[in-house]
C-alpha positions in Angstrom: 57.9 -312.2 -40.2 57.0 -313.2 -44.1 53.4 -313.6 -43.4 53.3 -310.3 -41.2 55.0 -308.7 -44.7 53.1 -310.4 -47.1 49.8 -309.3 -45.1 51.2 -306.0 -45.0 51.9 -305.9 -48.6 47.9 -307.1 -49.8 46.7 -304.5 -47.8 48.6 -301.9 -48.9 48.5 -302.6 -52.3 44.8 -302.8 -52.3 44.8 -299.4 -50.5 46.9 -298.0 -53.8 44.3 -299.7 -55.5 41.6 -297.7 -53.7 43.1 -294.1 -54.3 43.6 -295.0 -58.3 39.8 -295.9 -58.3 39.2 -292.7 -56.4 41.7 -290.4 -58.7 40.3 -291.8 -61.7 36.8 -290.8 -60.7 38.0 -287.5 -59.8 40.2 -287.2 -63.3 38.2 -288.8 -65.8 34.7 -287.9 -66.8 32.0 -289.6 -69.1 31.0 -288.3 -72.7 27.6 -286.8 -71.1 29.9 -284.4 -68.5 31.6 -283.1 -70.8 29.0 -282.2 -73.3 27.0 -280.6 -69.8 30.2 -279.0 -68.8 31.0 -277.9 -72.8 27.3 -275.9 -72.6 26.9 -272.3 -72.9 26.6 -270.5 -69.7 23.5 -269.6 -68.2 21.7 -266.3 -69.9 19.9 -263.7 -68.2 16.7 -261.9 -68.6 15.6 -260.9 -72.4 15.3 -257.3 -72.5 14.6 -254.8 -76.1 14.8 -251.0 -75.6 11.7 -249.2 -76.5 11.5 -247.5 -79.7 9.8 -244.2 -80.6 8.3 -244.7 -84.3 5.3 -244.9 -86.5 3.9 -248.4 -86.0 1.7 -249.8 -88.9 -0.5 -253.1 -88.9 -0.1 -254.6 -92.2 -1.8 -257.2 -94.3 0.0 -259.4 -96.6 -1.6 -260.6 -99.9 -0.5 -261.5 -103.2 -2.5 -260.1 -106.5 -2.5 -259.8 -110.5 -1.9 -257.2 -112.7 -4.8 -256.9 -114.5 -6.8 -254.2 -117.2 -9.4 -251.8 -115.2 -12.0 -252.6 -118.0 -12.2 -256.5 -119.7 -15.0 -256.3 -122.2 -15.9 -259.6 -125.1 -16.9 -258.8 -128.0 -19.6 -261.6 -129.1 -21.7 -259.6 -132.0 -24.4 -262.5 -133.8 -23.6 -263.5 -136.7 -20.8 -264.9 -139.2 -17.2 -263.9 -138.9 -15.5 -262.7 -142.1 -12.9 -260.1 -140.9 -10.5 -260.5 -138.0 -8.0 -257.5 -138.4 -6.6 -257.9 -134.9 -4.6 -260.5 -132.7 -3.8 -261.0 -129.4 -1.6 -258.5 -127.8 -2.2 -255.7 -130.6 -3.1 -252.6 -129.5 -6.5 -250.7 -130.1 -7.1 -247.2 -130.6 -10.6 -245.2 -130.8 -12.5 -245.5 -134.0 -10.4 -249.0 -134.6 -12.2 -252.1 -136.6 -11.7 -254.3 -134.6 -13.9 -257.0 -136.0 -15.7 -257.4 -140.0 -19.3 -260.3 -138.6 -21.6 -260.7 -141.4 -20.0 -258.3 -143.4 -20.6 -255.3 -141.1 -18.0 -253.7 -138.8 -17.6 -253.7 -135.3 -15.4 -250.7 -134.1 -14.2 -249.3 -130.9 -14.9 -245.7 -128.9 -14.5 -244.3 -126.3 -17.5 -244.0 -123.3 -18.3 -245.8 -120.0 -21.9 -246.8 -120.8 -22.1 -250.0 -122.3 -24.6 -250.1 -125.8 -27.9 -251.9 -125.1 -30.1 -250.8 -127.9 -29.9 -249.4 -131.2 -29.7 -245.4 -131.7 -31.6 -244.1 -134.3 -32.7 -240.6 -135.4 -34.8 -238.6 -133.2 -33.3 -240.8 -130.0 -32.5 -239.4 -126.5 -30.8 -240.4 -123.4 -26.8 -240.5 -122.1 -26.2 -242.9 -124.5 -26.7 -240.8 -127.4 -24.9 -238.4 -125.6 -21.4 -240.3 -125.4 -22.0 -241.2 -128.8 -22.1 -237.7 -129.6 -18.7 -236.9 -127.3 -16.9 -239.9 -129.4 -17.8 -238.7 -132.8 -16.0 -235.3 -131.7 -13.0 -236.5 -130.5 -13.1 -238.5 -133.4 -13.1 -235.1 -135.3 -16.6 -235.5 -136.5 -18.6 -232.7 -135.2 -22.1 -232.6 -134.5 -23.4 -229.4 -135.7 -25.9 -227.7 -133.4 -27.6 -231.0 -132.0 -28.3 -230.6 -128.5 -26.9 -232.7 -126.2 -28.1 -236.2 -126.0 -30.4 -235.6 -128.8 -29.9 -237.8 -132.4 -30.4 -235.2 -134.6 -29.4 -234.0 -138.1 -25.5 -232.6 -136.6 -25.2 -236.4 -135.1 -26.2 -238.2 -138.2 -24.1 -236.4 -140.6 -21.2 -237.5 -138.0 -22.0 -240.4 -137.9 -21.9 -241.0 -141.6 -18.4 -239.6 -141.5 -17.0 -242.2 -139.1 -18.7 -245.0 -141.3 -17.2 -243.5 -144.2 -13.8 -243.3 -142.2 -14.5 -246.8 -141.1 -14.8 -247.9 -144.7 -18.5 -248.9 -144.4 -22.0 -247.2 -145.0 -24.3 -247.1 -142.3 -27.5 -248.7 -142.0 -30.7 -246.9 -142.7 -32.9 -246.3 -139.5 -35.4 -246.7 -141.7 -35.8 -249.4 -144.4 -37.7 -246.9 -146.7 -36.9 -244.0 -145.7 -36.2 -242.2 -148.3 -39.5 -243.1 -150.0 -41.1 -242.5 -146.7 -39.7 -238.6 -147.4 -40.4 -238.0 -151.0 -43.9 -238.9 -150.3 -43.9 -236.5 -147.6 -41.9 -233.4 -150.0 -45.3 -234.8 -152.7 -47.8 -234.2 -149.9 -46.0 -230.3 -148.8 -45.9 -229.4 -152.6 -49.5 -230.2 -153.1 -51.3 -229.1 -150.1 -49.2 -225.6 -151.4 -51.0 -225.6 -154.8 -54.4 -226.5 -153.3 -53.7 -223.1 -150.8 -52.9 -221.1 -153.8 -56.2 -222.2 -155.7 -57.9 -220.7 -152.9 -55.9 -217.4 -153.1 -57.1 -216.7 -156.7 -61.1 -217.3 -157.3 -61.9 -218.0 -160.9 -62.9 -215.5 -163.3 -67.2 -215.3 -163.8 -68.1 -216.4 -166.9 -69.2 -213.6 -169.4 -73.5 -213.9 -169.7 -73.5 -214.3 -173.3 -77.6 -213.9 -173.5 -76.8 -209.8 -172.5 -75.1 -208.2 -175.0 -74.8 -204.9 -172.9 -71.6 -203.9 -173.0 -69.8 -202.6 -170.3 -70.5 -199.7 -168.9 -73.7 -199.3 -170.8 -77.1 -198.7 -168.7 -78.0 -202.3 -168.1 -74.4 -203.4 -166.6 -74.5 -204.1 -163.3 -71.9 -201.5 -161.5 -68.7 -203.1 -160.1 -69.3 -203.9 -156.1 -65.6 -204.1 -156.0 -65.6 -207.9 -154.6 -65.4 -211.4 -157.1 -68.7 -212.7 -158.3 -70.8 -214.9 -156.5 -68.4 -213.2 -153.6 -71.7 -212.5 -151.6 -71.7 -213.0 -147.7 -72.6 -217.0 -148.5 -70.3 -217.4 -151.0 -67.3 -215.5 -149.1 -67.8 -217.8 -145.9 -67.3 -220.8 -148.3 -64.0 -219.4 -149.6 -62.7 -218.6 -145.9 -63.5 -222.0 -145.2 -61.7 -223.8 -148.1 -58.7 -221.3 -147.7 -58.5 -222.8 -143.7 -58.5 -226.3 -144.7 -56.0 -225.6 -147.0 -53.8 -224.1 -144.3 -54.6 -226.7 -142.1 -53.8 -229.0 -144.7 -50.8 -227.7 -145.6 -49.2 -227.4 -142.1 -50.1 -231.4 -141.4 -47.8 -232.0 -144.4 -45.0 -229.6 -143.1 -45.4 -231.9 -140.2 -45.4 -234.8 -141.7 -42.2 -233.9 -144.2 -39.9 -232.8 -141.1 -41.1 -236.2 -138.7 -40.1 -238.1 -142.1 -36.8 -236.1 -142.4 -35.8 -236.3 -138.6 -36.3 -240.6 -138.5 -34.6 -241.1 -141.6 -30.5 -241.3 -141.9 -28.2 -243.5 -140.3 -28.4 -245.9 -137.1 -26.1 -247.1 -135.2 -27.1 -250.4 -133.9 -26.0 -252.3 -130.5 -23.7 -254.6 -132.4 -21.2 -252.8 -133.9 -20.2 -250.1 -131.4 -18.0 -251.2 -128.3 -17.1 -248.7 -125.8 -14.0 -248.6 -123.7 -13.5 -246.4 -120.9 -9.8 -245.2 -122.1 -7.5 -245.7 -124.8 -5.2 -247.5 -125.8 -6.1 -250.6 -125.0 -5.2 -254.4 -126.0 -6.7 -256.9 -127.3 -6.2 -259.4 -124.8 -7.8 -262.7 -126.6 -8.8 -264.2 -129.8 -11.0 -266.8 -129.6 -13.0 -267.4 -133.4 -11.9 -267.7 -136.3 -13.0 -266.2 -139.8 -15.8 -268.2 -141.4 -17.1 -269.4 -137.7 -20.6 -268.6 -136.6 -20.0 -266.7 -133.6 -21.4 -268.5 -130.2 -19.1 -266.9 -127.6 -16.9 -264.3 -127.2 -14.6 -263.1 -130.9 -12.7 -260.9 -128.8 -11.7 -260.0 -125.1 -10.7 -256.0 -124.8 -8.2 -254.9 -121.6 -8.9 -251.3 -121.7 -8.0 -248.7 -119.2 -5.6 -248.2 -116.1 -3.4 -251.0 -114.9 -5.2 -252.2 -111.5 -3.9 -255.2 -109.1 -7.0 -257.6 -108.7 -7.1 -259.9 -105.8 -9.1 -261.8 -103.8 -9.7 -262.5 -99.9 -10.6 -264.6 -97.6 -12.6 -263.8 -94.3 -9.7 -263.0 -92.4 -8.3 -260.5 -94.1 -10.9 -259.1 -95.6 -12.2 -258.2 -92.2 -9.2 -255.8 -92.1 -9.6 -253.8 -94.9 -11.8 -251.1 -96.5 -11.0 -248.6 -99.3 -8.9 -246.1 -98.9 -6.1 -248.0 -97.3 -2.7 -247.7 -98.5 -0.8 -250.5 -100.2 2.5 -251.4 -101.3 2.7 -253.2 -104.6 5.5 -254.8 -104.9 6.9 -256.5 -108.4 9.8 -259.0 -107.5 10.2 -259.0 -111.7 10.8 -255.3 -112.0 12.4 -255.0 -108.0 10.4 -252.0 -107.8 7.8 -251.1 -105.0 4.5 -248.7 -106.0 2.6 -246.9 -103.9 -1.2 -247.1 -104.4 -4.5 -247.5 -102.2 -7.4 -250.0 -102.0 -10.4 -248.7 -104.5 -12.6 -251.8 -103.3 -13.6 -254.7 -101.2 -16.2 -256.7 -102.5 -19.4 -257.4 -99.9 -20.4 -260.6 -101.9 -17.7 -263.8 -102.6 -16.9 -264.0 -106.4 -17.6 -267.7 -107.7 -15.2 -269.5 -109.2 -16.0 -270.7 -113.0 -14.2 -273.9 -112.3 -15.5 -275.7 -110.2 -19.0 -275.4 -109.6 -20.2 -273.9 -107.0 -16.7 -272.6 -105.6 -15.4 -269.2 -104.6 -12.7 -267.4 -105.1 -13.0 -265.5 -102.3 -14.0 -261.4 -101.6 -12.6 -259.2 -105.0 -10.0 -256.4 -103.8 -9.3 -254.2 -106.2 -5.8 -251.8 -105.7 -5.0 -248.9 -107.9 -1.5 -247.6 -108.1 -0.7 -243.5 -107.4 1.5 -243.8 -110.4 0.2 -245.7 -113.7 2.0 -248.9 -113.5 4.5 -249.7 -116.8 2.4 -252.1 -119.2 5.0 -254.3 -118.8 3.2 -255.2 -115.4 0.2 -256.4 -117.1 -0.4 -260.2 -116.1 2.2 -259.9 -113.3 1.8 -261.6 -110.3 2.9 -258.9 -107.2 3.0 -258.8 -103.7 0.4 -256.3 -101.7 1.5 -254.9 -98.3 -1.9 -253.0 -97.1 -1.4 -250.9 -94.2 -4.5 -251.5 -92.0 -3.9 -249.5 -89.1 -1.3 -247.1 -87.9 -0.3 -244.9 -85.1 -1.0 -240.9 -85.2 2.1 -239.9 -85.6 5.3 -241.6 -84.0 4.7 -243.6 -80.5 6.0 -245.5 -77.9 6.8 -249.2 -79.5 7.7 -252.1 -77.6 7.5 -255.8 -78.7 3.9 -257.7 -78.1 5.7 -260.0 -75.7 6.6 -257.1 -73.2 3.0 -256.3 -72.7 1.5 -258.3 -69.8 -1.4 -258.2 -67.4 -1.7 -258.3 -64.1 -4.5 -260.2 -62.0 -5.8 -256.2 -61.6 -6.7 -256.0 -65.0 -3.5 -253.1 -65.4 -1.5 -253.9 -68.3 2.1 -253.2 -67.5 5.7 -253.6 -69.0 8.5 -254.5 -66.5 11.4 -252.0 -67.4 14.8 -253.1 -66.2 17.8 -250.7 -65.0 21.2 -251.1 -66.2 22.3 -252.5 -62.2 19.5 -255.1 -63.2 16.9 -254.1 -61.2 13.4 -254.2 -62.1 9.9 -252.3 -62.2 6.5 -252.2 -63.4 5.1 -249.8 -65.4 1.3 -249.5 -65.8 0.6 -248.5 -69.9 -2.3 -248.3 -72.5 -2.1 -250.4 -75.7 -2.8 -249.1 -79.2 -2.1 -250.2 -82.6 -0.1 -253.3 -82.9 1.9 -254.7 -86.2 4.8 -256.8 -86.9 5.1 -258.2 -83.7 5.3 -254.6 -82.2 2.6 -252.8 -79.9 2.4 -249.2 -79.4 1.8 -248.1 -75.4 1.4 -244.8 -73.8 2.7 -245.3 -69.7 0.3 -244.0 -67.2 2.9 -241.8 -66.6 5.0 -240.2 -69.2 8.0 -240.4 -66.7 7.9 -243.8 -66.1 9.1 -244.9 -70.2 11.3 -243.5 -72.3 13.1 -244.2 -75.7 15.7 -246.0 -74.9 14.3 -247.8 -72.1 15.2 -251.7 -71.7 11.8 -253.9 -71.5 12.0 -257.5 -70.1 10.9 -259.2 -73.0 11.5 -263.1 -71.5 13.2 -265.1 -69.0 16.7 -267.6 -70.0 16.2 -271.2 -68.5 18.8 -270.2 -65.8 18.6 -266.9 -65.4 19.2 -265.6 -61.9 15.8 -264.0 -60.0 15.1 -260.3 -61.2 16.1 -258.0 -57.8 13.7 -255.3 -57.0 10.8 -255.9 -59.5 8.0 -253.4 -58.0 5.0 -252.5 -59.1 
């Protein structure tokens, strides 16, 4: 009976044994089941509704304030007067620089000087010379326009006066040059006179007849010796006199019209608007001048920046931009005013680009404050005509027929296709027009992407 009852007991106690093992196996669970178990459920499909909007592409560039004009002033010579530094401003009719002891002063024109204008000159040039002496207050008479002539040089002579300078001579002996012409008119005048009035006959002195008596000649009414041969021979002396004397009018007024003031090349600089800034000093007084004295920012505030291939591609001018100034938090509306065809090289290092020049002008002017500020560009290189269906790119698929189609999905969770047309796209957004106007609606829920998990889409038909 004890061995039946100790038998008995072994195998019961290993049966216990056996249903712990199995409870605990049931009951306790390793740190991996739990963090499975802990998991969020599994999603379903990915849907966004469509949206009806205008949908722009944009471009996204970064760009510096910079001046619309950036002219150096390098005149040869010696520098002896810098009235200027960095940052001042610079009006029209400003010194703006004193090299070899003669003035170098700003006005206002868009065509740069590239030879000296003297008296009697034509051309544009002379013409915006002409247009900045007036607004200047120094008209110029009657001159016609674009013609250097006595009206211009008498203005001209009041802005170097105003300056505090006197003009260079257009010609070194000019007024030599026109006395000698006045001497020449005054005496081809006398030598036309002489011809006017013959000289008196002699009296014959071996006849004393007097007159009247029988054996004077009667009076033929015309000077002595005043026969045909001797009349010819007056005629002819009084036309080369006339000739004579209108080659000396000619002469005076050709002598009058070169001679006055010049302006040469080097010491006019012209700025197309005002005010501007003088953006760098780089000489000093006393140094012979072998680059630029001074660096002029004139004009409108413009956003320069450069592209690479990529973008550059994309844009044309015309486009409207954003400019964007995280200093000032202030966006500005503007458009591109160019792309460059040709890659601008870089000045360090050689050889280097800095890629295709866009220029952006603002609607507004921008504050000077913006000037040297680096901004952000948003260019708008495509958008839709007028609002459109928009649905993200990644609802937009395309079947092994070529038909490009969104799958819309009801609110029960079924599905169906919907054949479209693609237009712009932007910002991860794609505008679409459904073969049928029906078929898509603002509003509509897109399947955008599947949920590892999700159940199987019910009903998806074509």
């Amino acid at each position: 009976m004890r061995g039946r009852r100790g038998v008995f007991g072994v195998v019961g106690g290993a049966v216990l044994m056996a249903a712990g093992a199995l409870l605990a196996t049931a009951v306790v669970k390793s740190p991996a089941q739990l963090a499975a178990e802990a998991g969020p459920p599994a999603q379903g499909v990915l849907t966004a509704e469509v949206e009806r909007r205008v949908l722009a592409e944009t471009v996204v560039t970064r760009g510096t304030v910079v001046a619309d004009q950036s002219v150096t002033v390098a005149p040869p010579g010696v520098v002896t007067k810098l009235p200027l530094k960095a940052g001042d401003p610079v009006a029209a009719g400003r010194l703006l620089a004193e090299v070899s002891g003669r003035p170098v002063f700003a006005l206002r024109g868009a065509v740069p000087m590239y030879r000296d204008l003297v008296p009697g000159a034509t051309g544009d040039d002379v013409a915006q010379v002409q247009a900045a002496l007036r607004e200047l207050g120094h008209g110029t008479g009657r001159d016609t326009k674009g013609v250097f002539g006595p009206g211009t040089k008498a203005a001209l002579a009041e802005l170097y006066r105003a300056v505090g300078y006197a003009p260079l001579p257009a010609l070194k002996d000019g007024p030599a040059t026109v006395k000698a012409a006045r001497d020449a008119v005054r005496a081809a005048r006398w030598a036309l006179e002489d011809t006017e009035t013959p000289p008196e006959p002699a009296p014959d002195s071996s006849s004393p007849t007097a007159p009247g008596s029988p054996g004077t000649p009667a009076p033929t009414g015309k000077p002595a010796g005043a026969g045909s041969g001797a009349g010819k021979g007056v005629r002819r002396e009084r036309e080369r006199a006339l000739e004579a004397l209108r080659e000396a009018q000619e002469g005076l007024a050709a002598a009058e019209a070169a001679d006055g003031p010049m302006l040469p090349a080097a010491e006019a600089v012209f700025l197309r608007g005002f005010p501007a800034r003088v953006a760098a000093v780089a000489a000093q007084v006393g140094a012979t001048v072998s680059g630029p004295v001074l660096t002029l920012s004139a004009g409108e505030l413009v956003v320069e920046a450069y592209l690479k291939d990529d973008k550059r591609q994309l844009l044309r001018p015309g486009m409207p931009v954003v400019i964007s100034s995280e200093l000032a938090g202030s966006d500005t509306r503007g458009a591109v005013a160019v792309v460059a065809a040709e890659r601008s090289p870089a000045p360090q290092p050689p050889g280097g680009d800095l890629g295709y020049r866009m220029v952006v002008r603002a609607g507004q002017p921008l504050p000077a404050g913006f000037a040297g500020q680096d901004v952000r560009l948003t260019v708008e290189s495509a958008a839709t005509d007028g609002e459109a269906l928009v649905v993200p790119v990644t609802a937009v698929s395309a079947g092994a027929d070529g038909r490009t189609v969104v799958t819309a999905r009801a609110a029960d969770g079924t599905q169906r296709r919907v054949e479209v047309r693609t237009g712009t796209s932007g910002d991860g957004f794609i505008a679409v027009t459904p073969a049928r106007p029906a078929d898509l609606a603002p509003g509509t829920k897109v399947v955008i992407g599947t949920a590892p998990g999700a159940a199987a889409p019910r009903g998806a038909g074509r």
